[in-house]
C-alpha positions as CSV (number, residue, x, y, z in Angstrom):
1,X,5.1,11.5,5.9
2,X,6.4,9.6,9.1
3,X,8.1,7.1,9.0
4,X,5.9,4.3,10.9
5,X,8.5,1.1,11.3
6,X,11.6,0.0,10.0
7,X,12.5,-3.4,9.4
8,X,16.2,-3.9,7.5
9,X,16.3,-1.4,4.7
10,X,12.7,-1.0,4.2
11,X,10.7,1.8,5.7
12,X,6.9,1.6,6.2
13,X,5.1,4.8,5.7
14,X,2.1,6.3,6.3
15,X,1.3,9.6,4.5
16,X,-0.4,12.6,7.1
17,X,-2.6,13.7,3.9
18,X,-3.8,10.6,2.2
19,X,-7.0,8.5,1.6
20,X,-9.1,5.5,3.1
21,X,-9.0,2.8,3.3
22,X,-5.9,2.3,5.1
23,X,-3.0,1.3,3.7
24,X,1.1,1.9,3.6
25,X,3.7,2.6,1.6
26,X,6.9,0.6,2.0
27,X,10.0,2.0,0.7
28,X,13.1,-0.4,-0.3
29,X,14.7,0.4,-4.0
30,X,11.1,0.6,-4.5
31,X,8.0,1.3,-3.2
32,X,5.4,-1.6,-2.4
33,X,1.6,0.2,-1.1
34,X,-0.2,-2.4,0.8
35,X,-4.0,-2.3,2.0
36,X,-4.0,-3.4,6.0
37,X,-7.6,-4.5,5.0
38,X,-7.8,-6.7,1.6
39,X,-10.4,-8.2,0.3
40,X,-9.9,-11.3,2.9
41,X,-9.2,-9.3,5.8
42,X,-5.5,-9.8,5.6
43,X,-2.4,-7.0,4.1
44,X,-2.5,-7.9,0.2
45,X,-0.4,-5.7,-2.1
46,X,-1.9,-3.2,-4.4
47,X,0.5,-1.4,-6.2
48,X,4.2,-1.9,-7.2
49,X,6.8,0.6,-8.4
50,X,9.9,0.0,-9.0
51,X,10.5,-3.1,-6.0
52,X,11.2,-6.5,-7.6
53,X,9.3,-9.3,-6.4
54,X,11.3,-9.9,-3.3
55,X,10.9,-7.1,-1.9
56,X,7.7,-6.9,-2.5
57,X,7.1,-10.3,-0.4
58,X,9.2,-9.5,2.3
59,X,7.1,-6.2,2.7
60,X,4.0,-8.1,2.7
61,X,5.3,-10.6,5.3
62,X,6.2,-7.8,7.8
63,X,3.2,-5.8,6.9
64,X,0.8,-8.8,8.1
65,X,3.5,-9.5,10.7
66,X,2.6,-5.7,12.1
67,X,-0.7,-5.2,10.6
68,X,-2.5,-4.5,14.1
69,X,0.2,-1.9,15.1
70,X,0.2,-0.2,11.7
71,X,-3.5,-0.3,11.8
72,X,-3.7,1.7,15.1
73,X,-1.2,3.9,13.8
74,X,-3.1,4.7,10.7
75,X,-6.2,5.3,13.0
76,X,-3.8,7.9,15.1
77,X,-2.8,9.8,11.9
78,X,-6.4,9.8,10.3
79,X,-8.5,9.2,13.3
C-alpha cells in the first residue's frame, strides 16, 4: 500500500491490489476514499469512515489540487 503524497497529517494512498476505477484512500483519524474521476470529471468523495467532515474536505481539496499526479500514479501501479 504506498504511500502516494503527504500533505500535513493526512496520507494519500493507493492500494497495489485494488479495483477500477481509480481512486484513493486518504488517511487522517480517518479514512476519506475519493474517485479521481466522478461523475463530473472532478475528485468527489465516495466513502467516509471514521474522518469528520473537515477532514474530509480538506482531503478533497488536495485531492483535486493533485488529481493529475495521483492519476498518473494510479496508472503506474495498475497500468
Amino acid at each position: 500500500m504506498p504511500t502516494v503524497l503527504r500533505e500535513g497529517n493526512l496520507r494519500v494512498v493507493i492500494y497495489t491490489d485494488d479495483h477500477p476505477p481509480p481512486h484513493v484512500h486518504v488517511f487522517g483519524d480517518g479514512e476519506t476514499r475519493i474517485a479521481l474521476l466522478g461523475q463530473d470529471g472532478s475528485a468527489e468523495v465516495v466513502r467516509i469512515v471514521g474522518a469528520d467532515r473537515r477532514e474530509s474536505r480538506r482531503a478533497l481539496y488536495i485531492v483535486r489540487e493533485k488529481r493529475d499526479y495521483l492519476l498518473e500514479r494510479w496508472r503506474d501501479i495498475h497500468g
